[in-house]
NUKOLLO-267666 format. One record per residue (C-alpha): residue number from 1; residue in one letter; x, y, z. Coordinates in nm, 2 decimals, padded with zeros to 4 digits. Layout:
[NUM, A, [X, Y, Z]]
...
***
This chain:
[1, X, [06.27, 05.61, -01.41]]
[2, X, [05.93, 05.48, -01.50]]
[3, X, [05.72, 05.47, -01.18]]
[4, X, [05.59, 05.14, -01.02]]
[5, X, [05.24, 05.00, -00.96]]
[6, X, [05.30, 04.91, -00.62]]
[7, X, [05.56, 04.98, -00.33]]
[8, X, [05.84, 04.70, -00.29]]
[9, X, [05.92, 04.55, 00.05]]
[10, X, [06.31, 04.61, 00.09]]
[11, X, [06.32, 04.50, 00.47]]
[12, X, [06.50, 04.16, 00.35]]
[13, X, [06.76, 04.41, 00.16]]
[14, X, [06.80, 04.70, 00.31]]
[15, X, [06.88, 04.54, 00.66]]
[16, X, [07.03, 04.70, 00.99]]
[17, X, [07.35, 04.79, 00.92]]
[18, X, [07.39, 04.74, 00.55]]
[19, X, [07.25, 04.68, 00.21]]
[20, X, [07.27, 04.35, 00.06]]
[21, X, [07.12, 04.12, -00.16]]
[22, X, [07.12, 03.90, -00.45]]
[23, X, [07.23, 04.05, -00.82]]
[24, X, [07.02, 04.09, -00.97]]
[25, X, [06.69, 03.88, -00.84]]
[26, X, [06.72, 04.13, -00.50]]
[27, X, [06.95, 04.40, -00.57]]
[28, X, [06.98, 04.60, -00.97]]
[29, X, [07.10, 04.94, -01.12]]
[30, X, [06.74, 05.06, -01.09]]
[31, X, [06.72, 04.94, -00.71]]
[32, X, [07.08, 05.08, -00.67]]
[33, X, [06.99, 05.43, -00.81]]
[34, X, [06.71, 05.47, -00.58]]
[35, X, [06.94, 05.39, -00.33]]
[36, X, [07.18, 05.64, -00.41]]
[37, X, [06.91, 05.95, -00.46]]
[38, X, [06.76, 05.83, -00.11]]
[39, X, [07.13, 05.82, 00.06]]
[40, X, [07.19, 06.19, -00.11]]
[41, X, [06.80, 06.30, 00.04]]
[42, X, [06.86, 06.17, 00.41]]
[43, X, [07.22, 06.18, 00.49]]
[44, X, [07.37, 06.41, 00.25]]
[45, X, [07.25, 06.69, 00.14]]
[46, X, [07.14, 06.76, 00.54]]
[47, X, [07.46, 06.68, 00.67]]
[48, X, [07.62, 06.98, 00.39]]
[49, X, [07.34, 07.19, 00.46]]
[50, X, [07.41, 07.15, 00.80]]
[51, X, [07.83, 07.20, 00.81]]
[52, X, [07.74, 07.50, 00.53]]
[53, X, [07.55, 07.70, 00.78]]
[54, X, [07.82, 07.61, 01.08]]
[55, X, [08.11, 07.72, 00.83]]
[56, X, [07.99, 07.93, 00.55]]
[57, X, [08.15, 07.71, 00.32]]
[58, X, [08.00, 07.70, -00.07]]
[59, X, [08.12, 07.37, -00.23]]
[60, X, [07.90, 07.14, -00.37]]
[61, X, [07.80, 06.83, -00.16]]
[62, X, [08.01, 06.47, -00.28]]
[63, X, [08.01, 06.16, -00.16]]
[64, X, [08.30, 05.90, -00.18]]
[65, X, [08.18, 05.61, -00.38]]
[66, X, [08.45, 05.23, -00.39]]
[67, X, [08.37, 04.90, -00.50]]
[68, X, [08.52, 04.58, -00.43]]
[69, X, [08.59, 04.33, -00.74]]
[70, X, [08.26, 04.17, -00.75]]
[71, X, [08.17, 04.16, -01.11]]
[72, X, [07.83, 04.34, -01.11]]
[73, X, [07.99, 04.62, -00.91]]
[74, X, [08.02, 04.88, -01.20]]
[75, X, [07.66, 04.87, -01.28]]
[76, X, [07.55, 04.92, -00.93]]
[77, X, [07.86, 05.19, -00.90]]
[78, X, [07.72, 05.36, -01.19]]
[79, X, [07.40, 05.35, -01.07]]
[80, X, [07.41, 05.43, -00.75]]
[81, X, [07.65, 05.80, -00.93]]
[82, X, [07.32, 05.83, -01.11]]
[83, X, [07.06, 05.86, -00.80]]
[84, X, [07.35, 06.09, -00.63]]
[85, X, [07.37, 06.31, -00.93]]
[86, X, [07.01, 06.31, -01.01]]
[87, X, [06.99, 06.51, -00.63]]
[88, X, [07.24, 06.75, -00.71]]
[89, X, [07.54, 06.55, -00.52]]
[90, X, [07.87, 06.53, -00.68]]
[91, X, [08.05, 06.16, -00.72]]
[92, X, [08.40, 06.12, -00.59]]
[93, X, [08.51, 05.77, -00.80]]
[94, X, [08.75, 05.59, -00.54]]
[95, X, [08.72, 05.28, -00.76]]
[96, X, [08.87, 04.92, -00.66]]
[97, X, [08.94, 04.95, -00.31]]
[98, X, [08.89, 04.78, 00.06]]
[99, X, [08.61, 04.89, 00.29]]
[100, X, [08.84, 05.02, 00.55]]
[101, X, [09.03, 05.23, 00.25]]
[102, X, [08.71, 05.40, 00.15]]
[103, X, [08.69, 05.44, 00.52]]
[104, X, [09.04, 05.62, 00.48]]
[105, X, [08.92, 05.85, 00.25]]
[106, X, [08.60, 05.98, 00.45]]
[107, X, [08.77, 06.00, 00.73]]
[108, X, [09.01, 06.24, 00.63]]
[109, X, [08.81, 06.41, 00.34]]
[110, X, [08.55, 06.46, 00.59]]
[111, X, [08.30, 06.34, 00.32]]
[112, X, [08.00, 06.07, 00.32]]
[113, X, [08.09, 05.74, 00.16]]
[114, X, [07.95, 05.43, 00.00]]
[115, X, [08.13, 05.11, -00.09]]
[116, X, [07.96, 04.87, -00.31]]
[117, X, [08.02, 04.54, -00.15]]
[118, X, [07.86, 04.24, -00.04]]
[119, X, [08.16, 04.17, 00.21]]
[120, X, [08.21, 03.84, 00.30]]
[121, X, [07.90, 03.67, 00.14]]
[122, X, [07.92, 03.48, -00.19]]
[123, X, [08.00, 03.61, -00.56]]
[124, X, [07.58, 03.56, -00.67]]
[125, X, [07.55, 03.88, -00.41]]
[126, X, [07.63, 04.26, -00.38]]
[127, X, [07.56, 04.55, -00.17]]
[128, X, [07.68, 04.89, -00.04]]
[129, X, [07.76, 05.01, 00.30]]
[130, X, [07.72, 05.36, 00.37]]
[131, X, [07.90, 05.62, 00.60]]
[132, X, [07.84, 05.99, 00.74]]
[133, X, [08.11, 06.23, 00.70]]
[134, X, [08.41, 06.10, 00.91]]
[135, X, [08.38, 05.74, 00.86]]
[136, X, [08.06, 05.74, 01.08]]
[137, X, [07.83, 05.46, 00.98]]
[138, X, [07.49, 05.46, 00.87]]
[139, X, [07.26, 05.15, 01.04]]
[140, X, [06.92, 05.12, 01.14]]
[141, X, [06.89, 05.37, 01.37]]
[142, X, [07.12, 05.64, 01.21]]
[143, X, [06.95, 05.68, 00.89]]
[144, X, [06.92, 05.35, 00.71]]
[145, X, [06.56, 05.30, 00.79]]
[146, X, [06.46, 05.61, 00.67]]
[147, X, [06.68, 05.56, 00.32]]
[148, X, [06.47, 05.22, 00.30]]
[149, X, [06.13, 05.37, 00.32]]
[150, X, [06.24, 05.68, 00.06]]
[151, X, [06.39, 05.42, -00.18]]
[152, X, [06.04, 05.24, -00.16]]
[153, X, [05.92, 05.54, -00.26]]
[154, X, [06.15, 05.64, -00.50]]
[155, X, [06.10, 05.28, -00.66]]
[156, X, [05.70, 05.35, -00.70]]
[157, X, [05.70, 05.73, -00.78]]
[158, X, [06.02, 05.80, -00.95]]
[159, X, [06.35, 05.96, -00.85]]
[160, X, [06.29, 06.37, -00.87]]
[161, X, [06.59, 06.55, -01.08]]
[162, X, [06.70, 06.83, -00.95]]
[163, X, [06.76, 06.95, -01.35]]
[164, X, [07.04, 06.90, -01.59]]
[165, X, [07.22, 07.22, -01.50]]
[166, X, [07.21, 07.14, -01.12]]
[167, X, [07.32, 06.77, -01.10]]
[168, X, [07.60, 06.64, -00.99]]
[169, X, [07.97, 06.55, -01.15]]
[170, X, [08.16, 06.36, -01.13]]
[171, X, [08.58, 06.31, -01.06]]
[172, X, [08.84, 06.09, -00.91]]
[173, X, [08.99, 06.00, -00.65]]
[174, X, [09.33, 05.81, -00.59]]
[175, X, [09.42, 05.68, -00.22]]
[176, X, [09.60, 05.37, -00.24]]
[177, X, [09.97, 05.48, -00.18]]
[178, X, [09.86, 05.78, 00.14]]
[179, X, [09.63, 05.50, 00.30]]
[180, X, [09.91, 05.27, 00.27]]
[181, X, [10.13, 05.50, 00.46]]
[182, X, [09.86, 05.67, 00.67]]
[183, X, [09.84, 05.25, 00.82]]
[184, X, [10.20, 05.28, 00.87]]
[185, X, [10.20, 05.56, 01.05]]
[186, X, [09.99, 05.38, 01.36]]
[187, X, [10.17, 05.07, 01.37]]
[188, X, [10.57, 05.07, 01.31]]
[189, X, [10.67, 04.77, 01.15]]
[190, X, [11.05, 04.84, 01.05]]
[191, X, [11.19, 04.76, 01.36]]
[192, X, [11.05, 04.39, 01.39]]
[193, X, [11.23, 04.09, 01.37]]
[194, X, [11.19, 03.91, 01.03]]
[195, X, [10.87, 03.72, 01.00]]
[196, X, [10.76, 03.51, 00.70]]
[197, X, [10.32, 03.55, 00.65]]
[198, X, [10.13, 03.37, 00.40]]
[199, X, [09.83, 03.58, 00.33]]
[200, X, [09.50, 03.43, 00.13]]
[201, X, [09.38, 03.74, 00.00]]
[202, X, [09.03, 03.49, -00.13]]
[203, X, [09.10, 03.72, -00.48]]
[204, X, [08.94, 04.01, -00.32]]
[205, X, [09.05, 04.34, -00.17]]
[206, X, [09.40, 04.25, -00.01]]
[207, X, [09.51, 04.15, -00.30]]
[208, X, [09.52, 04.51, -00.37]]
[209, X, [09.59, 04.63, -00.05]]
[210, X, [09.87, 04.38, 00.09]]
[211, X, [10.12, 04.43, -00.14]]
[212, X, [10.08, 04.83, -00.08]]
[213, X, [10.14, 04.81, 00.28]]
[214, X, [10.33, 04.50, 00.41]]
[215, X, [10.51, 04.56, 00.06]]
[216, X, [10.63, 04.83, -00.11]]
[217, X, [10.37, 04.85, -00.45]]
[218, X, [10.29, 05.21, -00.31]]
[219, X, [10.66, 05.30, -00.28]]
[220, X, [10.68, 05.27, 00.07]]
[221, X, [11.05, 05.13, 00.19]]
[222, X, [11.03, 04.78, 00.24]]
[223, X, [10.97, 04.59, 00.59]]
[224, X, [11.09, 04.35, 00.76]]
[225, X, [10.80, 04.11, 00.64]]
[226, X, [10.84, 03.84, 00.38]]
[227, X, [10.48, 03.79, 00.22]]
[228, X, [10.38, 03.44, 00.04]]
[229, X, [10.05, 03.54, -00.15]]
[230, X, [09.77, 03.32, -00.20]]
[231, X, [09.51, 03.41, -00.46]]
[232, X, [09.62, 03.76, -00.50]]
[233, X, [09.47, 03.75, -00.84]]
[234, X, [09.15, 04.00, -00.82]]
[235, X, [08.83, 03.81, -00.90]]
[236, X, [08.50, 03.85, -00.83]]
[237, X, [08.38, 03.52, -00.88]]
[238, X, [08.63, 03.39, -00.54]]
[239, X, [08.75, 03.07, -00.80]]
[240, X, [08.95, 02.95, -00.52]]
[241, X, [08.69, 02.95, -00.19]]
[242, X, [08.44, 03.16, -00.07]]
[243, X, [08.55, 03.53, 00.07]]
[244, X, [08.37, 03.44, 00.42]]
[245, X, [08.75, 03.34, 00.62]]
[246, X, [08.53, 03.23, 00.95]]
[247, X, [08.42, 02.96, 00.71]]
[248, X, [08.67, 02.72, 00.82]]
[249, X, [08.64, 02.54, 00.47]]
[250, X, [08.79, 02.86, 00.33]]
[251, X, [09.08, 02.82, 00.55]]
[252, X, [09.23, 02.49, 00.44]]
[253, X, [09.44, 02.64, 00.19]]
[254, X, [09.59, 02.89, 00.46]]
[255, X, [09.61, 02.62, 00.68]]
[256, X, [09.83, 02.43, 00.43]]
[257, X, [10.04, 02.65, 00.33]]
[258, X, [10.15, 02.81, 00.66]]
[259, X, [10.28, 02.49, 00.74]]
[260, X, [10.38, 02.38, 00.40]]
[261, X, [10.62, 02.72, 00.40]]
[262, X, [10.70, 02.71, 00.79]]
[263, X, [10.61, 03.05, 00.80]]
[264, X, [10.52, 03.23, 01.15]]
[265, X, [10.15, 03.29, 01.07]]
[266, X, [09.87, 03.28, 00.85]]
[267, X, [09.62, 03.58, 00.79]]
[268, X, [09.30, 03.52, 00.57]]
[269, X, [09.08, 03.83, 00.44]]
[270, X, [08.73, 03.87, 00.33]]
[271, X, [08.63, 03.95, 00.01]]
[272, X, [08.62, 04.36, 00.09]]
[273, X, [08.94, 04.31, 00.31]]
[274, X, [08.82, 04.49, 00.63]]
[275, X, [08.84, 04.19, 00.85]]
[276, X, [09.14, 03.92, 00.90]]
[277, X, [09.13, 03.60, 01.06]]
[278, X, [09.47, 03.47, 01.18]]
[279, X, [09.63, 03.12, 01.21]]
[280, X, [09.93, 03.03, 01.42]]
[281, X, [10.24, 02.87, 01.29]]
[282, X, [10.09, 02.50, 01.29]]
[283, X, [09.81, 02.63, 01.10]]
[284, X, [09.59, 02.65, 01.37]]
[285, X, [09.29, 02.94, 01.38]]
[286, X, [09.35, 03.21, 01.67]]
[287, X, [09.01, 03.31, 01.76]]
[288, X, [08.92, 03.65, 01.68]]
[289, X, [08.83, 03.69, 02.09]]
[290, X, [09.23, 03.65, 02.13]]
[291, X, [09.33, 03.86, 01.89]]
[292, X, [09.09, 04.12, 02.02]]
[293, X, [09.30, 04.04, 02.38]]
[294, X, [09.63, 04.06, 02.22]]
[295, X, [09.54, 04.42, 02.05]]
[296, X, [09.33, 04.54, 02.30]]
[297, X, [09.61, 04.49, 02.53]]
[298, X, [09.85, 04.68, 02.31]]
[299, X, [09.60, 04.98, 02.25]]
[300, X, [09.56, 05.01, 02.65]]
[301, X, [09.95, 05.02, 02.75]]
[302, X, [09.99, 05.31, 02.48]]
[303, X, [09.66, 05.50, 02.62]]
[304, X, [09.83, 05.42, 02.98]]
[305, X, [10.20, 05.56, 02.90]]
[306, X, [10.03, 05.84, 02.76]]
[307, X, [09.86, 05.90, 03.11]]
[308, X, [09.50, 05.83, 02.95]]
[309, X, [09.27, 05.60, 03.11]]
[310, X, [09.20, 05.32, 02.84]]
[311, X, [08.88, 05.22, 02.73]]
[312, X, [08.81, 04.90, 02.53]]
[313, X, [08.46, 04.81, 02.39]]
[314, X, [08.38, 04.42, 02.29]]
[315, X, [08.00, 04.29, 02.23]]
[316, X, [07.86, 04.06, 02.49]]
[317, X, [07.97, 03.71, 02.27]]
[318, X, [08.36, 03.78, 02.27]]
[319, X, [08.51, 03.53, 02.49]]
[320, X, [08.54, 03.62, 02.91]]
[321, X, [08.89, 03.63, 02.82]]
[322, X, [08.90, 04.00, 02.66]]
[323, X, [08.73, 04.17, 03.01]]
[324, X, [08.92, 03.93, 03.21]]
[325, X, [09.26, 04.03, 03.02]]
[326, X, [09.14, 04.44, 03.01]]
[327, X, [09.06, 04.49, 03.31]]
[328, X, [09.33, 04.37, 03.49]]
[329, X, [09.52, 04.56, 03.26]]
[330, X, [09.35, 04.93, 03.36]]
[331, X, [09.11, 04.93, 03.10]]
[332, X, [08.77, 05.05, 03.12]]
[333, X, [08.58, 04.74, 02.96]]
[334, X, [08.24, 04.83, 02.81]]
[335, X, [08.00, 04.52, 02.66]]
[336, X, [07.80, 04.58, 02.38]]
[337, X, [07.56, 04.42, 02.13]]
[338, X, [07.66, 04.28, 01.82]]
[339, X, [07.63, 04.43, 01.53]]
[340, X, [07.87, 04.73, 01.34]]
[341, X, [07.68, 05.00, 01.44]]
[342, X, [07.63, 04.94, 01.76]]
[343, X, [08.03, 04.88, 01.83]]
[344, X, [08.13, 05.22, 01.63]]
[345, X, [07.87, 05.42, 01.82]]
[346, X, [07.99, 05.31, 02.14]]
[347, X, [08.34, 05.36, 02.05]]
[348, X, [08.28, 05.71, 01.91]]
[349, X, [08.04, 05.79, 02.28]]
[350, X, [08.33, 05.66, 02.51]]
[351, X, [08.65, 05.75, 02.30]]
[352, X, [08.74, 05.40, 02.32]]
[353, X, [09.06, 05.33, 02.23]]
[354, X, [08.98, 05.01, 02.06]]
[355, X, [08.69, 04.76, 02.02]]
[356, X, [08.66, 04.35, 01.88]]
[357, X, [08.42, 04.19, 01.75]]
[358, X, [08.31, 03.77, 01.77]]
[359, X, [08.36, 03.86, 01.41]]
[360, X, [08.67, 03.94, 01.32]]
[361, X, [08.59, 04.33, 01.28]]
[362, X, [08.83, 04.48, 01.53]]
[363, X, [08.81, 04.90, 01.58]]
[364, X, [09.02, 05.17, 01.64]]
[365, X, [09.00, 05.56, 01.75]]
[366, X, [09.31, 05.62, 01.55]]
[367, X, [09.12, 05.51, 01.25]]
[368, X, [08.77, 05.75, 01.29]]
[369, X, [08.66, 05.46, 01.54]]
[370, X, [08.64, 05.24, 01.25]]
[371, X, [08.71, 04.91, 01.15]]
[372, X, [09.01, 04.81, 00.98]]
[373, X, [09.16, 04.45, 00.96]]
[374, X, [09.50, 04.54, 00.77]]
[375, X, [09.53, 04.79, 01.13]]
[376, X, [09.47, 04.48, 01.30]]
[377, X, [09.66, 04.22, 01.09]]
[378, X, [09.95, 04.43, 01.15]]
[379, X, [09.88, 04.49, 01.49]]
[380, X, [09.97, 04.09, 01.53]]
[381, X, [10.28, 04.12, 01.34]]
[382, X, [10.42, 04.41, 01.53]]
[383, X, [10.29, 04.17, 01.89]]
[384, X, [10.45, 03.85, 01.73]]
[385, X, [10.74, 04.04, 01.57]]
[386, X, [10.83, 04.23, 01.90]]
[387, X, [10.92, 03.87, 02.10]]
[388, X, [11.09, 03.57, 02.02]]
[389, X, [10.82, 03.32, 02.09]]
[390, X, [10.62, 03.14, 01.83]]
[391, X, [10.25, 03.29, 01.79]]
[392, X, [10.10, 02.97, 01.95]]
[393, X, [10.27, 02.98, 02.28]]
[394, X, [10.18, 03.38, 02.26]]
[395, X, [09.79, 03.34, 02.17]]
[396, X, [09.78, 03.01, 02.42]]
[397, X, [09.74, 03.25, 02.72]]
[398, X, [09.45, 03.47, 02.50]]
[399, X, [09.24, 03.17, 02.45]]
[400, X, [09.20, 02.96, 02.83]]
[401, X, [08.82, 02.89, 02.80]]
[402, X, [08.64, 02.63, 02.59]]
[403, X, [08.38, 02.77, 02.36]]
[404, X, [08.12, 02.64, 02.10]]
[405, X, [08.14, 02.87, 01.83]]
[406, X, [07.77, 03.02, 01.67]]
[407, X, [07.53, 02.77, 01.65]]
[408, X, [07.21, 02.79, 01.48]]
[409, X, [06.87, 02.65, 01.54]]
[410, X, [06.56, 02.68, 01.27]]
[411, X, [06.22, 02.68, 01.52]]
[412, X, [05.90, 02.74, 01.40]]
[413, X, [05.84, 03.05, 01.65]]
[414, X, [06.14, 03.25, 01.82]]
[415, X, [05.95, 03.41, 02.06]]
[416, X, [05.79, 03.18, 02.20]]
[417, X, [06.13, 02.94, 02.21]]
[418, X, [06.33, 03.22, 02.36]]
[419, X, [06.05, 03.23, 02.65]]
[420, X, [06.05, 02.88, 02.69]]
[421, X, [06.44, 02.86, 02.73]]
[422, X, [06.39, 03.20, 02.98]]
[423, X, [06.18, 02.99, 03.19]]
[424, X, [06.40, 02.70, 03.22]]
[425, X, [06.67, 02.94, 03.42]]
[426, X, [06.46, 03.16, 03.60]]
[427, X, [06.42, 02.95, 03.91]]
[428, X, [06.77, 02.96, 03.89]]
[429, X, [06.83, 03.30, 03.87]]
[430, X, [06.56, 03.37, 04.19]]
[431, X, [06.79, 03.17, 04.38]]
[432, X, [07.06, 03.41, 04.27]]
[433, X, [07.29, 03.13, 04.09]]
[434, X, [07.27, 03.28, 03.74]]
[435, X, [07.23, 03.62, 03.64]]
[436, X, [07.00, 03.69, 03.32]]
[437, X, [07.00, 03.99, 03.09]]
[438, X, [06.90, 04.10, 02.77]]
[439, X, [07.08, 04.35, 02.63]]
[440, X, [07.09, 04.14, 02.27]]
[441, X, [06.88, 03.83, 02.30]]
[442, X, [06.91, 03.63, 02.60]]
[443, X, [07.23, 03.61, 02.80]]
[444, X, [07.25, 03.37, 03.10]]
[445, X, [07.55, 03.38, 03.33]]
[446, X, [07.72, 03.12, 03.58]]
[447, X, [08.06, 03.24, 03.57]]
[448, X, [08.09, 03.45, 03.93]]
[449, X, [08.08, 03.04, 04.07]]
[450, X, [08.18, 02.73, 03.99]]
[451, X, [08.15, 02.56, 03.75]]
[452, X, [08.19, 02.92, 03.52]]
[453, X, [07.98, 02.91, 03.19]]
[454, X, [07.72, 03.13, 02.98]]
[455, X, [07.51, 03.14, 02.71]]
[456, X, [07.39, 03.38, 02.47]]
[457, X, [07.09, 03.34, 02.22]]
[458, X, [07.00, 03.60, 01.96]]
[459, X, [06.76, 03.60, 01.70]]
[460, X, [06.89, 03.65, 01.35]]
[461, X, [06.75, 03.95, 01.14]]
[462, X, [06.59, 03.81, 00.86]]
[463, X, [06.52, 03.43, 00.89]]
[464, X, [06.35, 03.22, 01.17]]
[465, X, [06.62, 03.12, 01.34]]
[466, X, [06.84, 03.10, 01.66]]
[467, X, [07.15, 03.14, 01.72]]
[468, X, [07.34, 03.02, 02.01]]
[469, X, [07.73, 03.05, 02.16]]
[470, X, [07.78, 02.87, 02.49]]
[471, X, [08.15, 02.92, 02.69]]
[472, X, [08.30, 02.77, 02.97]]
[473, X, [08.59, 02.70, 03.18]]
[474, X, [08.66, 02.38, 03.03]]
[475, X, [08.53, 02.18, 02.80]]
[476, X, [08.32, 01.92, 02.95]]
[477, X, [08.11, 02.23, 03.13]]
[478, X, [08.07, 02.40, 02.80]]
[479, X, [07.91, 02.10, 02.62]]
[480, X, [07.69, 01.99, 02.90]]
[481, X, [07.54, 02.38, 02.90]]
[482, X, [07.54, 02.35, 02.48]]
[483, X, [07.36, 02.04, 02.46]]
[484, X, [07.08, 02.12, 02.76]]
[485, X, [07.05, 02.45, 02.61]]
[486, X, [06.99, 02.32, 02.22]]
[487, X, [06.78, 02.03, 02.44]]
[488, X, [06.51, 02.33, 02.49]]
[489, X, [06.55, 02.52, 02.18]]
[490, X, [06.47, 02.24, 01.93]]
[491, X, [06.15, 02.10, 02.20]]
[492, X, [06.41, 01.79, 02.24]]
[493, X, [06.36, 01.77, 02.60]]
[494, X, [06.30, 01.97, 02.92]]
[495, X, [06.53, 01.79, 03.13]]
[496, X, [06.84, 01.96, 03.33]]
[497, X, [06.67, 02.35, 03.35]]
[498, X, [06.89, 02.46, 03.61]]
[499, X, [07.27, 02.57, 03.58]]
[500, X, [07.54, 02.24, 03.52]]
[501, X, [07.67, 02.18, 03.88]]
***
C-alpha cells in the first residue's frame, strides 16, 4: 500500500481488549490489512517460531480467521487475509460463525485466531478480536498495544511483503457440526425434563448456532428442548433491535414472547453470540450476577465430587451474592477487574473452574478458559431442566440484594472527580467503617456492618466519563448510597460524605 504522510492515532480503535470502530469513517480494508500484517509480526510468527524450536515441527504458520454477519465483514475478512499473507502467514477461512465457535476452533487446532466482529455494538460498526494459540486472548497488555503501534507504522510506511513465492494461502475450515457436539459433550441435555425456550437470536450468530446445538441442524439427535426462534434470520443490519441484549429495549420482544408462548425461559444473544442474557418465565431479566451463582455453583459441586478444590473468578461489580453463594459452597472465590482479559488471565493463572462477568460473558476451563454463552445458556437449561420449580422461584434465592445497575456520569475532569468522591469517605474509612480499594477505579465497602452497601466507580476507556454501580441489602440503602454518591460526582452537593447509617 501507498505510504502515508503522517502516523494515525488508533488509541480510540485499537482499544484494550479489542479492535473496534466505525466502518468505514474509523475502521477500512486498508486499516484492517495493517491490522492483519501487525497481528502476523507480533503474535504469530513468534508464537510458531517459538512452538517450531520446542517441537521441530515445519508447517507453515495459519491463523483462524470468522466473521459474524455484519455486512462489511468480507472486506475487512479479506483484508485482514491480505496483511496475514503479505507476512508469510497462511489463512484458515472459518467463515460465518460465533465468537466462542472461532474460539472452538483455536482451542483445539492450537492455532491463533481472529473474528471480525464488532460484538454487541450497532450494525454502522465492525471490529476483530484476536486470540494466541489455545483460545488465549490478546488485550492491552498481551500484545495489542504493540499491534497498535506496528499498524501505525504499517499505515505510514507500508506493509513489507515477504515476496510472492513466500506468502501465505489460503483454505477452509468447517466447524459447525464438531463444535455443536464438542458443547454437548460438557453439558448433557438428554436427560432433562421437557422445557419450552424462546431464543431472540437479534439476526446475528445464534441464529446459526442454536439450531445446531439445542436442535439437531448438525445431525445431533434431538433434545428434550422445544425452541421458539425469534429473528433467526441472519442480518447484519439487526432490523428487528440492536444486538446489545443488556439494552433492556432489546429485550421487549423476548419479554413478550416468553409469556405470550408460556414457555419456561427466555434467552437473548448478542450479535456475535458469545454472551446470553436470560429471562424467567414471566419475562422477567435474571441478572447476569445470578446466573454466574447458579453456574458457578454447578461448576464447583463437579470440581468437588471430583475431589478438586473449586475455584471461581468474578470481577469486583458482580453482585455479593456470587462470593457469598461460592464460598459457602467450598469454592475458592477470586475478585477481579473488569474487563476480558483480565477474567481469562486469571482463570488460566488459578485453573479456575469457571468465571462471570457483570456482563453477561461467563468462562469456563473446559472451554480453554474462554467465554462461551451457548455453554452458559445451556448450563441454565440443564439447572432449570434438572428440578421441577419454575426458573423464578430458582433464580429468586441468586438475586437477594438490591442493585443500581451501571450508571454513567459525563464530568469535565475524572481525576480530579474521583479524588473528590475519595475524599468524601476517607474519614470514614480512618475510623475503620468502610474499607476502600482500588483495584479498578474506586471501590468503597460497608457491607461487613449494617446497613451493608458498596460502590464502585470506574473510568471508561475512551470518553470522559464515570461510571458508577452502587448495591445494597435492600433497596432503600442502595438508593440513599446512589444518589449521595452521584450528589459528588456531578458537584450537586457535598452533603452526607460519610457511609448511610
Amino acid at each position: 500500500m501507498p505510504a502515508s504522510t503522517s502516523s494515525p492515532d488508533l488509541t480510540g480503535l485499537i482499544k484494550a481488549y479489542d479492535v473496534r470502530g466505525v466502518v468505514p469513517d474509523e475502521l477500512d480494508g486498508p486499516i484492517a490489512r495493517a491490522i492483519g500484517a501487525a497481528f502476523a509480526d507480533v503474535v504469530v510468527l513468534p508464537e510458531h517460531h517459538a512452538r517450531g524450536a520446542a517441537s521441530d515441527r515445519a508447517e507453515r504458520p495459519a491463523v483462524l480467521l470468522g466473521n459474524d454477519v455484519r455486512e462489511s465483514g468480507p472486506e475487512l475478512v479479506a483484508a485482514f487475509a491480505s496483511g496475514l499473507r503479505s507476512r508469510g502467514v497462511d489463512v484458515v477461512l472459518v467463515g460465518l460463525c460465533s465468537t466462542d465457535g472461532l474460539y472452538y476452533a483455536s482451542g483445539t487446532d492450537e492455532l491463533p485466531g481472529a473474528m471480525v466482529t464488532a460484538s454487541h455494538d450497532p450494525a454502522r460498526y465492525n471490529g476483530i478480536k484476536l486470540c494466541r494459540s489455545g483460545a488465549r486472548p490478546v488485550g492491552q497488555d498481551t500484545g495489542l498495544t504493540a499491534i497498535r503501534e506496528l499498524t501505525a507504522a504499517y499505515l505510514t510506511g507500508g506493509v513489507p511483503e515477504v515476496g510472492a513465492g513466500g506468502r501465505g494461502a489460503v483454505r477452509s475450515r468447517d466447524l459447525l457440526g464438531e463444535y455443536a457436539a464438542f458443547l454437548r459433550s460438557l453439558v448433557d441435555l438428554s436427560g432433562i425434563r421437557p422445557l419450552t425456550v424462546v431464543v431472540d437470536a437479534g439476526n446475528g450468530m445464534a441464529g446459526l448456532t442454536v439450531p445446531a446445538v439445542l436442535e439437531t441442524a448438525a445431525g445431533l439427535p434431538a433434545l428434550p428442548v422445544t425452541v421458539i426462534p425469534l429473528y433467526f434470520e441472519l442480518d447484519g443490519t439487526f432490523p428487528h433491535h440492536g444486538p446489545n441484549p443488556l439494552d433492556p429495549a432489546n429485550l421487549v420482544d423476548l419479554r413478550a414472547a416468553v409469556v405470550a408462548h408460556g414457555a419456561d425461559l427466555g434467552i437473548a444473544f448478542d450479535g456475535d453470540a458469545d454472551r446470553c442474557v436470560v429471562v424467567d418465565e414471566l419475562g422477567e431479566p435474571v441478572s447476569p450476577s445470578a446466573i454466574t451463582a447458579l453456574i458457578g455453583l454447578r461448576e464447583v459441586e463437579r470440581e468437588r465430587q471430583a475431589g478438586r478444590t473449586p475455584t471461581v473468578i468474578h470481577n469486583l461489580i458482580t453482585s455479593q451474592v456470587v462470593p457469598d453463594l461460592l464460598s459457602a459452597a467450598g469454592a475458592t472465590v477470586v475478585r477481579t477487574r473488569v474487563g476480558h482479559s483480565f477474567i481469562t488471565a486469571t482463570m488460566a493463572e488459578r485453573d479456575a473452574v469457571f468465571g462471570g462477568e457483570h456482563c453477561a460473558h461467563y468462562y469456563f476451563r473446559d472451554f480453554f478458559f474462554a467465554d462461551n454463552g451457548m455453554l452458559a445458556a445451556m448450563h441454565v437449561l440443564a439447572a432449570l431442566g434438572g428440578q421441577r420449580g419454575e426458573l423464578s422461584m430458582l433464580s429468586e434465592a441468586y438475586q437477594p440484594y438490591s442493585a443500581s445497575g451501571e450508571l454513567n456520569s459525563l464530568v469535565d475532569d475524572v481525576g480530579e472527580t474521583v479524588e473528590r468522591v475519595r475524599h468524601a469517605y476517607e474519614s470514614a474509612k480512618g475510623a475503620g467503617r468502610v474499607a476502600i480499594d482500588e483495584l479498578d477505579g474506586l471501590t468503597v465497602r460497608h457491607w461487613d456492618s449494617t446497613p451493608r452497601w458498596w460502590f464502585n466507580l470506574r473510568a471508561s476507556n475512551t470518553e470522559p466519563l464515570l461510571r458508577l454501580n452502587v448495591e445494597a441489602a435492600d433497596e432503600d440503602i442502595m438508593e440513599k448510597v446512589r444518589d449521595d454518591v452521584l450528589a459528588l460526582v456531578r458537584g450537586t452537593t457535598t452533603a452526607r460524605t460519610g457511609p448511610q447509617e
